[in-house]
C-alpha positions in Angstrom: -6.8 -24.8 -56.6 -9.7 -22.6 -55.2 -14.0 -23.0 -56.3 -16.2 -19.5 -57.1 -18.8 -19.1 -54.5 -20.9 -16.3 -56.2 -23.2 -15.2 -53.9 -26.5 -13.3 -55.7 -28.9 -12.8 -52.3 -28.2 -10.1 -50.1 -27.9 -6.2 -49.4 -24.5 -4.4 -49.5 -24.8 -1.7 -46.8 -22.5 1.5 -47.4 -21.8 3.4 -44.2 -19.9 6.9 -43.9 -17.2 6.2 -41.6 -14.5 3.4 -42.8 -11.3 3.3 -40.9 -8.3 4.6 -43.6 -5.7 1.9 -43.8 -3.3 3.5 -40.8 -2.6 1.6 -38.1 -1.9 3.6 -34.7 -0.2 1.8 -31.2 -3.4 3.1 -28.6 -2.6 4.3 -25.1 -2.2 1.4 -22.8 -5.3 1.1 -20.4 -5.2 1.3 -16.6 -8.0 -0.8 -16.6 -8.6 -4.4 -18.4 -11.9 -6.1 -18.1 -13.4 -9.2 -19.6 -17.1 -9.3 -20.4 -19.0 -12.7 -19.1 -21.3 -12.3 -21.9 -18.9 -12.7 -24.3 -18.9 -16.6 -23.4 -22.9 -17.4 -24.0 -23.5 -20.6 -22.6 -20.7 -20.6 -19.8 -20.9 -21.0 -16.3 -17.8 -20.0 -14.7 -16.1 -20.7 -11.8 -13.6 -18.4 -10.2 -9.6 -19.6 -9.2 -9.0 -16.4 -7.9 -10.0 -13.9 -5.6 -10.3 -10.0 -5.7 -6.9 -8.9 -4.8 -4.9 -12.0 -6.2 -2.1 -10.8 -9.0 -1.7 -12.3 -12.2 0.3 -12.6 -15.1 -0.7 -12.4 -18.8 -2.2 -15.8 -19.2 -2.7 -16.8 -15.6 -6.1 -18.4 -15.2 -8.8 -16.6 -13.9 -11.8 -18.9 -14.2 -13.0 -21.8 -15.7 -15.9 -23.2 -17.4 -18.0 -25.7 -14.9 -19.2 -27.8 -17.1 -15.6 -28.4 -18.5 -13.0 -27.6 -15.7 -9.7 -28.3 -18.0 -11.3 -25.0 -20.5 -9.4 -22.3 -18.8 -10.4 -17.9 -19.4 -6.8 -16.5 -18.5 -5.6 -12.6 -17.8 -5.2 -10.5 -20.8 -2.5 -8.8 -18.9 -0.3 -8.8 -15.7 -1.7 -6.9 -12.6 -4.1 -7.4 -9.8 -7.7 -8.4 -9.8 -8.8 -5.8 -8.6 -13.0 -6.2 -9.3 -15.8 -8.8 -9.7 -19.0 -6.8 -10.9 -21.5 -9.9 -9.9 -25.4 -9.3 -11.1 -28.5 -11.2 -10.0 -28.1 -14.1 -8.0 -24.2 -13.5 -7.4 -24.1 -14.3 -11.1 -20.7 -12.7 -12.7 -20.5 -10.1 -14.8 -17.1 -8.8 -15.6 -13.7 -9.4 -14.2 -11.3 -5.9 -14.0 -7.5 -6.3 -13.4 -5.7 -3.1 -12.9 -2.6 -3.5 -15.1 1.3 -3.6 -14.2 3.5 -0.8 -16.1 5.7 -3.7 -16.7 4.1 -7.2 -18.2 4.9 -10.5 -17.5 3.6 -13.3 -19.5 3.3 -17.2 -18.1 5.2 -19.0 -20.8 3.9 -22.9 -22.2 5.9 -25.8 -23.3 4.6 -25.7 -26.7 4.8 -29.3 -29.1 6.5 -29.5 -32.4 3.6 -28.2 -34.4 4.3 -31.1 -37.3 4.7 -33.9 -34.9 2.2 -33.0 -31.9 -0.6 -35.3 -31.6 -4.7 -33.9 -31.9 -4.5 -34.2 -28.0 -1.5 -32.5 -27.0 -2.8 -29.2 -29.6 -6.4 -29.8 -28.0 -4.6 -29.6 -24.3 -2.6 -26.4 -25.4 -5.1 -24.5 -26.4 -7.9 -25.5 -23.2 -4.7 -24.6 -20.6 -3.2 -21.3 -22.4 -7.0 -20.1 -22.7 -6.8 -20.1 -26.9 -9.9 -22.7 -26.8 -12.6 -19.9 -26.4 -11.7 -18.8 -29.7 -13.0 -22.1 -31.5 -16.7 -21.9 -31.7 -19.6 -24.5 -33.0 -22.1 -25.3 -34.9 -24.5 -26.1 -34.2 -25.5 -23.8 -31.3 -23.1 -21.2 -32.1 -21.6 -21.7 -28.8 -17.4 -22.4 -28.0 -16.5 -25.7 -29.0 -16.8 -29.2 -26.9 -13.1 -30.4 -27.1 -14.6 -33.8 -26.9 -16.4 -33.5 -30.3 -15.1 -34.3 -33.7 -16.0 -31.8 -36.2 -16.4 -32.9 -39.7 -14.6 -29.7 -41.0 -13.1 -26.2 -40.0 -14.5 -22.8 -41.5 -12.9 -20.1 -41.7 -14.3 -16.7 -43.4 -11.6 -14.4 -44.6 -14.2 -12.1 -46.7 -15.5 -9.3 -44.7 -18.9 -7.9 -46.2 -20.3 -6.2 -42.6 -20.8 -2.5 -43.2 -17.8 -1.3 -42.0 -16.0 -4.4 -41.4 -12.1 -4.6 -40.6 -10.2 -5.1 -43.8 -8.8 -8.1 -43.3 -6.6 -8.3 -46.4 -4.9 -5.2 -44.3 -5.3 -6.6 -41.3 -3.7 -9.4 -41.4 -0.7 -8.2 -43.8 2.6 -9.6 -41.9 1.0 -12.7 -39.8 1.9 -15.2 -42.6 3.6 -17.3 -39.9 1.3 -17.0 -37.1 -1.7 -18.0 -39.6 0.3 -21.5 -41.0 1.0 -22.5 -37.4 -2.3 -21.9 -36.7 -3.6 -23.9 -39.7 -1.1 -27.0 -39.0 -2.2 -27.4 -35.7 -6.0 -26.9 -36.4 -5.9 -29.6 -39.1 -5.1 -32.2 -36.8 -8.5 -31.9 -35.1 -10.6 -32.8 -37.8 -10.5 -35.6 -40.1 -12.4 -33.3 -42.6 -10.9 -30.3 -44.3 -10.3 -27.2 -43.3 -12.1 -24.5 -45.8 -10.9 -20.8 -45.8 -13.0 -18.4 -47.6 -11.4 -14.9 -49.4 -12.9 -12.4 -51.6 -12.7 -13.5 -55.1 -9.8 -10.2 -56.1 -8.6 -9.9 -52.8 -4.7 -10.1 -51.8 -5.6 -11.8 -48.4 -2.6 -13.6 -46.7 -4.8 -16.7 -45.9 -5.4 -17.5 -49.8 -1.3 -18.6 -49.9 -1.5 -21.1 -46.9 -0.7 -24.6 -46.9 -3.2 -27.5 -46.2 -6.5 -25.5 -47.2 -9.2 -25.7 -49.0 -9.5 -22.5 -50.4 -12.8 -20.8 -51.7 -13.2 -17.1 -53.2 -16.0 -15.5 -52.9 -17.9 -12.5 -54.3 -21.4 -10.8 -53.4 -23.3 -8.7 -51.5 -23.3 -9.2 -47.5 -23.8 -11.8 -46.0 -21.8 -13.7 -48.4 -18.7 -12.7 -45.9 -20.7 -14.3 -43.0 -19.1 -18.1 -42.6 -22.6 -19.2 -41.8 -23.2 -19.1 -45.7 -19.8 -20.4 -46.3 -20.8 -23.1 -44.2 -24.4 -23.6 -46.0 -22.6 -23.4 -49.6 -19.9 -26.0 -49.0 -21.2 -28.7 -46.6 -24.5 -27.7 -44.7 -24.4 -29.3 -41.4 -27.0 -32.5 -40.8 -28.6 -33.5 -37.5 -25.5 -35.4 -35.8 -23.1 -33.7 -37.0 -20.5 -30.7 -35.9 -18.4 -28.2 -37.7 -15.7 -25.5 -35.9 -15.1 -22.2 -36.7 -12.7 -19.2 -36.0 -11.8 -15.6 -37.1 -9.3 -14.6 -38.8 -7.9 -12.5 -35.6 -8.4 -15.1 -33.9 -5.8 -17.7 -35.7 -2.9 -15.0 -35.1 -3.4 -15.0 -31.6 -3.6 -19.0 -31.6 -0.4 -19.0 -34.1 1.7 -16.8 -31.8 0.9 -19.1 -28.5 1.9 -21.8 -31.1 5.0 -20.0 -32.0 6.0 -18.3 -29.0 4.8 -20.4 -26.1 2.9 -17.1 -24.3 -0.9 -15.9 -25.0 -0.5 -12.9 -27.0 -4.3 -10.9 -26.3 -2.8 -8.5 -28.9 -5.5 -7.3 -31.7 -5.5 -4.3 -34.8 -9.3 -3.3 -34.5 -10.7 -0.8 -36.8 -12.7 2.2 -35.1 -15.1 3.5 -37.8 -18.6 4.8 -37.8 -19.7 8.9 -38.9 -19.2 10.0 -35.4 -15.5 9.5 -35.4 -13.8 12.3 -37.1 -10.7 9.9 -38.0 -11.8 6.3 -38.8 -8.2 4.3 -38.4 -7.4 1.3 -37.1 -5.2 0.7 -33.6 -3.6 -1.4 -32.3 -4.6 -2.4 -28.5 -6.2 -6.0 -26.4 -8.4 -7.6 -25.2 -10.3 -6.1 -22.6 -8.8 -2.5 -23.2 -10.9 0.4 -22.3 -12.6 1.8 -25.4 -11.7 6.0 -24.3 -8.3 5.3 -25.5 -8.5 4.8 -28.8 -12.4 6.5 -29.3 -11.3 9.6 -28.2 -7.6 9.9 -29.6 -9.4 9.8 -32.9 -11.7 12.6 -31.8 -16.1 12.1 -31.9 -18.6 14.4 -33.6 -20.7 15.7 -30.7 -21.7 14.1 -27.0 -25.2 12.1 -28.9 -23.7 9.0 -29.8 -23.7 5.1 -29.7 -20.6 3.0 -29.0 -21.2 -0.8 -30.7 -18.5 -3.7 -30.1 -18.4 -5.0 -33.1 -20.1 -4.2 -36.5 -23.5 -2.3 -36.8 -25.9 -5.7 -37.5 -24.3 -7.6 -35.2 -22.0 -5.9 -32.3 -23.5 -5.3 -28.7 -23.7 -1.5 -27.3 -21.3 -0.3 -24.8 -20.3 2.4 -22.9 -18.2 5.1 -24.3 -15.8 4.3 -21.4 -16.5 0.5 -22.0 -14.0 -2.2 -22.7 -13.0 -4.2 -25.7 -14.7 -7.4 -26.1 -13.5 -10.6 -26.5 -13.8 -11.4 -30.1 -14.7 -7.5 -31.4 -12.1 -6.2 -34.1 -14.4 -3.5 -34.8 -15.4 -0.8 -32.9 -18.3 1.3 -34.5 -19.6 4.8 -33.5 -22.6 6.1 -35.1 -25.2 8.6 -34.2 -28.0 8.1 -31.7 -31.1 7.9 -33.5 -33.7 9.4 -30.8 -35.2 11.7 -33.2 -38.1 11.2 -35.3 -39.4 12.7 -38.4 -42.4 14.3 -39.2 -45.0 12.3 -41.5 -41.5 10.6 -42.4 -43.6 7.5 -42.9 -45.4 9.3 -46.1 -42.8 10.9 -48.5 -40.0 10.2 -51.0 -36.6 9.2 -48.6 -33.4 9.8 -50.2 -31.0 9.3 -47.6 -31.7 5.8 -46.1 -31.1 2.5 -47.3 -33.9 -0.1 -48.2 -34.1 -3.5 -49.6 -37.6 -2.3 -51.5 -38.3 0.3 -53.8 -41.1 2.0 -51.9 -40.7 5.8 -51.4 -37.0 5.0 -51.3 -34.2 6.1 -53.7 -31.3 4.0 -53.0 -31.4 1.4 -55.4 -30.9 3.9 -57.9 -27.6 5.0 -56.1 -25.7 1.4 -55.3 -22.1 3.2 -54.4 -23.5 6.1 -52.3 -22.5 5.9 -49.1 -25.2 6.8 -46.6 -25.0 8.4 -42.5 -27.5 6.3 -41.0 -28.2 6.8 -37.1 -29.6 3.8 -34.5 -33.4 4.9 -35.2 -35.2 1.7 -35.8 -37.9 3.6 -38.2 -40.6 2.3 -37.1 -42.4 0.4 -34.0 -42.2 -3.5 -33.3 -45.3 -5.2 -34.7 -46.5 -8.4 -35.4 -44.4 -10.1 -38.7 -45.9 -9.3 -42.1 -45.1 -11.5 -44.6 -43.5 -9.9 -47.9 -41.1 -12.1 -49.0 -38.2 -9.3 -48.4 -36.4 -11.8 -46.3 -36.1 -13.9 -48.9 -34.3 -11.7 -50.9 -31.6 -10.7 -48.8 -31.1 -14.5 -47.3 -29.1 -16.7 -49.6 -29.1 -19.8 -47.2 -30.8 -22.6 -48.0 -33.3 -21.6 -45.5 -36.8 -20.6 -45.0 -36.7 -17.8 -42.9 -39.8 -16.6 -41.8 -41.3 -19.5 -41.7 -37.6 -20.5 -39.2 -37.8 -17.8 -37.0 -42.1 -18.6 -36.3 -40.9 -21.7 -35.1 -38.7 -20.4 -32.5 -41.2 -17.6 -31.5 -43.5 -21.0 -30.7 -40.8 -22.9 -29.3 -41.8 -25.9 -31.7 -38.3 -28.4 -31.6 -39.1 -30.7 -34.6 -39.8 -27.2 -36.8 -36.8 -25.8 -35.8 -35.1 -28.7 -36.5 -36.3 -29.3 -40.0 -36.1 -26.0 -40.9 -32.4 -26.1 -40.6 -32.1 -24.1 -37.2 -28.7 -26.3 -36.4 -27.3 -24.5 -39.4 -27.5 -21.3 -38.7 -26.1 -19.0 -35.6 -27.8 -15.3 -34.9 -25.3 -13.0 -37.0 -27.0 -15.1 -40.4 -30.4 -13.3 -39.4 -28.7 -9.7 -38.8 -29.7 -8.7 -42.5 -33.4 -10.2 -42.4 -34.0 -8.2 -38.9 -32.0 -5.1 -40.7 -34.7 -4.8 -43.6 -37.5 -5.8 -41.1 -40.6 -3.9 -41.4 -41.8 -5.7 -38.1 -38.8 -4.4 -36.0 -38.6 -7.9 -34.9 -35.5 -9.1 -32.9 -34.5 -11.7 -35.1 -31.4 -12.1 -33.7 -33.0 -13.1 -30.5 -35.3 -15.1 -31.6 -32.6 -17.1 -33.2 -30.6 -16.6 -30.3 -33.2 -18.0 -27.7 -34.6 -20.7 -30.3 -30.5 -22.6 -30.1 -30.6 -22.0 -26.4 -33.7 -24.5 -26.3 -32.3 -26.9 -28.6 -29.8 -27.1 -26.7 -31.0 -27.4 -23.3 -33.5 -29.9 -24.5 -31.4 -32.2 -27.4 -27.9 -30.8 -27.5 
């Protein structure tokens, strides 16, 4: 038995460039690296040195506050690189890969009879942990907390997100082993989320609870599955994973052997062939970017979706969690006086010298022009609009500009993680960072309560 979420707040955003549902093997990469950003909050310690060889799931540092959560080797080969920044501070990790893989193998439980322990000490040694993140802080789980409840978002409302109905076609199995172990580390339930007519493989697993879902984005984010199911209260702790994410943790549970395997879609108007590939973690972006061919040299390479990925290099690597890679023009053009006639060929939450809202099924070719200059925040009430949490959040992100703790906290800051203020600093007339702000506001909490 499922419950309706209908979601009314929020801004569908309807790009050119969505990957066509064919799936492509990508040319293997010379070159794997993992990003140390993708980890916000860790400090890591190496276990090897530049030089040592390693096998797909070999360990290659650990966090220092935790020394059983191992980060292991997406693939077999030598370590060949430690980019370090400031202060010797690391920055990536490159292993040049072996043409033929080897993959350290586990003892893995009987999923049904294993004990919350034995999955939790699985998942910390094979390097599957990383995947579970928290609330609140939006940071990778504490394997010594208890969460009240697991969410998982199946519904993917990002402009130009990966179809995950598509996606994950096929990974029945990995997904209930997944599932069966996950259960066992919370004595709450574990809530899966699906669009309300999709065909999605997670709305047919066992031990569930299942919720469909329909609206414009961010009703796909599981921050506001989160917020419309059981909002999270000073004290207390929720988990939560992508759906990528559960087939790698599935296979390890299956197989025995980390599996950095992922389908990520490659979409955006500057790629001539949207399509999805299949490729790993850490992989070097050229292989795929290019096989599908790019419009022009004036470009910007985003892991992840356009509100919410990080920019890279066109010769950059995979991140850690991305399944999307998006390419869309650089916007370092302006217009003339564009500030002062009619606009029919952006997107806008208002309906001032804008056209869209008369069109809701256009798709528009937007580039990464910001429109405007940063400025202090004017108050219209647009966020409000577009923000269906439970949330006030101007009034939120003021309080994290001021660093003021008992605002933030009673304006419901431990509920929320950056991607839930991706649409608000989308529509922004302020050109504020919201993400940032949000970003930086947890990081405080945190240091000073968490």
């Amino acid at each position: 038995m499922s419950t309706d979420i209908r979601i009314k707040k929020g801004l569908n955003i309807k790009l050119v460039g969505a990957a066509e549902h064919t799936t492509t093997k990508a040319v293997l990469s010379n070159v794997y690296a993992l990003n140390l950003n993708d980890f916000h909050g860790i400090t890591p310690k190496m276990l090897l040195k530049k030089g040592d060889e390693v096998k797909v799931g070999d360990a290659l540092f650990y966090n220092k506050n935790r020394e059983d959560m191992l980060f292991v080797s997406p693939v077999s080969g030598e370590l060949v690189e430690i980019e370090r920044g400031e202060r010797r501070k690391i920055l990536s990790l490159k292993i040049l890969a072996d043409k033929k893989q080897e993959s350290l193998e586990h003892k893995v439980p009987n999923i049904e009879g294993a004990s919350a322990s034995e999955i939790k000490e699985l998942l910390l040694k094979s390097g599957c942990w990383p995947f579970i993140k928290q609330r609140p802080y939006d940071i990778i789980a504490d394997p010594d907390a208890t969460p009240k409840a697991i969410f998982i978002s199946g519904y993917a409302t990002a402009p130009l997100a990966a179809d995950l109905d598509y996606v994950l076609q096929g990974k029945e199995a990995e997904l209930q082993a997944a599932i069966t172990a996950l259960a066992k580390l919370t004595p709450g339930k574990v809530h899966v989320s699906v669009g309300k007519s999709s065909n999605n493989p997670l709305g047919s697993l066992k031990g569930i609870t299942l919720h469909k879902v329909s609206g414009p984005h961010p009703a796909g984010l599981v921050g506001t599955l989160i917020n419309k199911v059981d909002p999270i209260n000073k004290g207390e702790t929720v988990w939560t994973l992508a759906p990528q994410d559960l087939v790698l943790i599935g296979g390890l549970l299956l197989t025995g052997k980390f599996n950095p395997e992922r389908t990520i879609a490659l979409v955006g108007s500057s790629v001539k062939t949207p399509k999805y590939y299949t490729t790993k973690i850490g992989a070097e972006i050229a292989t795929f970017l290019y096989a599908s061919g790019v419009n022009g040299d004036n470009f910007r390479v985003i892991n992840g979706d356009a509100l919410t990925g990080t920019q890279t290099a066109p010769d950059g690597y995979l991140g850690f969690y991305a399944n999307v890679v998006t390419a869309l023009p650089e916007g370092d053009d302006y217009e003339f006086f564009g500030w002062n006639k009619p606009i029919f060929n952006k997107i806008s939450s208002t309906r001032a010298l804008t056209f869209s809202w008369l069109f809701p099924n256009k798709k528009y070719d937007l580039n990464t022009n910001t429109n405007g200059e940063h400025r202090a925040f004017v108050v219209t009430g647009a966020y409000e609009k577009v923000f269906p949490l439970d949330i006030y959040p101007m009034q939120l992100l003021k309080a994290c500009m001021v660093k003021d703790l008992d605002e933030m906290e009673q304006l419901g800051l431990y509920e929320v993680a950056p991607e839930d203020f991706s649409l608000t600093e989308f529509i922004c007339i302020s050109k504020q960072p919201h993400q940032e702000i949000i970003r930086e506001g947890l990081d405080l909490l945190y240091k000073e309560i968490g």
